[in-house]
TIVEXBA-204228 format. One record per residue (C-alpha): x, y, z; residue in one letter. Coordinates in steps of 0.2 Angstrom, whole numbers, plus 5000, padded with zeros to 4 digits. Layout:
# TIVEXBA-204228
XYZA
...
# end
This chain:
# TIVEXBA-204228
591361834599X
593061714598X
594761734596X
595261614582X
596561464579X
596861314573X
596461244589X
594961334588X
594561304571X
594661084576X
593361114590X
592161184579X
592061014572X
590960904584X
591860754585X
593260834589X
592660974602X
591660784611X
593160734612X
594160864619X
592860884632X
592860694637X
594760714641X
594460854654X
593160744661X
591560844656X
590560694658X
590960704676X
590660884676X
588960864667X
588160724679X
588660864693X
587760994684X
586260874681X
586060824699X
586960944711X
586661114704X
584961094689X
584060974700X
583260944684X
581260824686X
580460734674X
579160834664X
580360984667X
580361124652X
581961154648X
582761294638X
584861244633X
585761434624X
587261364619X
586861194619X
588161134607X
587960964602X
586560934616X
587560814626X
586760874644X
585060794637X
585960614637X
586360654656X
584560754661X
582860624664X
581360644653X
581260824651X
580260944635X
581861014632X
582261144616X
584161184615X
584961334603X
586561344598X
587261464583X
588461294574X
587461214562X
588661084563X
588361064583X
586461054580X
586460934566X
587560844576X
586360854591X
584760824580X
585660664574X
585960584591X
584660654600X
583060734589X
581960614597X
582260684613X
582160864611X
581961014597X
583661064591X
583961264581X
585061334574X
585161494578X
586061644587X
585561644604X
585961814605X
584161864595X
582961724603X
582061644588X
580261574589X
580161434603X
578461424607X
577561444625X
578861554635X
578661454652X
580061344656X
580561274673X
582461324667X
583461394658X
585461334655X
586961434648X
588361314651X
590061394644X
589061544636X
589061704644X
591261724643X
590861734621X
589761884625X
590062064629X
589262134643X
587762224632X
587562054623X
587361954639X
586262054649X
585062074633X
585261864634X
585161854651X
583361964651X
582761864638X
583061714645X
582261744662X
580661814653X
580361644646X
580461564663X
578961514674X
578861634691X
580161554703X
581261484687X
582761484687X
584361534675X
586061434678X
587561484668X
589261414672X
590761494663X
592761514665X
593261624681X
594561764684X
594961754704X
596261824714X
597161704719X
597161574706X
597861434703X
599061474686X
598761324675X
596761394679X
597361564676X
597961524660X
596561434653X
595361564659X
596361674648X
596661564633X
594761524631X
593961544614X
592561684624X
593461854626X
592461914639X
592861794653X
592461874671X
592461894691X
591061824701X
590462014701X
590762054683X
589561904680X
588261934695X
588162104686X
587262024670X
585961974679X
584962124687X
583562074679X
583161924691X
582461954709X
583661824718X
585561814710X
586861694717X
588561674711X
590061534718X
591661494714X
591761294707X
593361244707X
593161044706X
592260994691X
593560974680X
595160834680X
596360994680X
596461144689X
594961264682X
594061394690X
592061424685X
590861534691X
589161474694X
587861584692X
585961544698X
584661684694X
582961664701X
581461714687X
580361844699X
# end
């Protein structure tokens, strides 16, 4: 699923991948998710694949929330901070476990879809939107390939820990299984120059 280095390695540890992400502004970035793009209400059901160490719940309003992530050390992270607010498990997202009523409002894949090969992600992608409500929706945001790019974001995009980083279509092409399938270009979410794709999939 990752390429692996010592850089890689650190960010497995929490602290240190929090950190990381606080120096490219991901705070920022995650008060733009919340309120420009998840349009998130309280009461909301709300199903996180990927969530690492659940720091979107401390930006989302009183939500039932249940976030998955494969690091144990990410959710026991998250369970630490934030068990009260939501249901942390450990577990590959990639084989759905257990979670109880299949009827959330949303469901999030922030920075997922780029460690998965195509198979992988669409099976994830299916599954996801079969646990939605009808008219839920699925919001992923990843690294982007675009031509042009800016180098600095092209570089990133190519050095990320995912292997399977994509085009707009190559990521609209995971999704056939939703009725309704968006895809952008966000080029502004970050303190450098970075280019996401933001995908937004419509349960039918």
């Amino acid at each position: 699923m990752e390429r692996r280095s010592f850089f890689r390695w650190a960010l497995d540890r929490p602290a240190t991948y929090e950190g990381f992400q606080r120096l490219l502004g991901a705070d920022a970035t995650r008060n733009h998710i919340v309120k420009e793009i998840l349009k998130a209400k309280p009461g909301d059901r709300i199903l996180d694949l990927g969530c690492g160490t659940g720091t979107l719940l401390e930006h989302l309003p009183p939500v039932e929330y249940v976030g998955i992530d494969c690091s144990e050390a990410y959710i026991c992270d998250a369970e630490r901070r934030l068990g009260a607010r939501g249901t942390f498990i450990a577990a590959d997202v990639r084989n759905f476990p257990a979670i109880g009523k299949q009827d959330f409002d949303l469901a999030i894949a922030i920075g997922l879809l780029h460690h998965l090969d195509d198979a992988e992600a669409r099976t994830l992608v299916r599954n996801a939107i079969r646990h939605l409500k009808p008219g839920g929706r699925f919001v992923a945001l990843d690294p982007l390939i675009e031509s042009p790019q800016h180098p600095i974001a092209r570089l990133l995009a190519l050095a990320d820990r995912g292997r399977f980083v994509r085009t707009l279509d190559g990521y609209e092409a995971l999704a056939a299984a939703a009725f309704n399938v968006k895809t952008q270009a966000k080029r502004n979410l970050l303190r450098i120059p970075y280019s996401h794709s933001l995908l937004v999939a419509t349960a039918a």
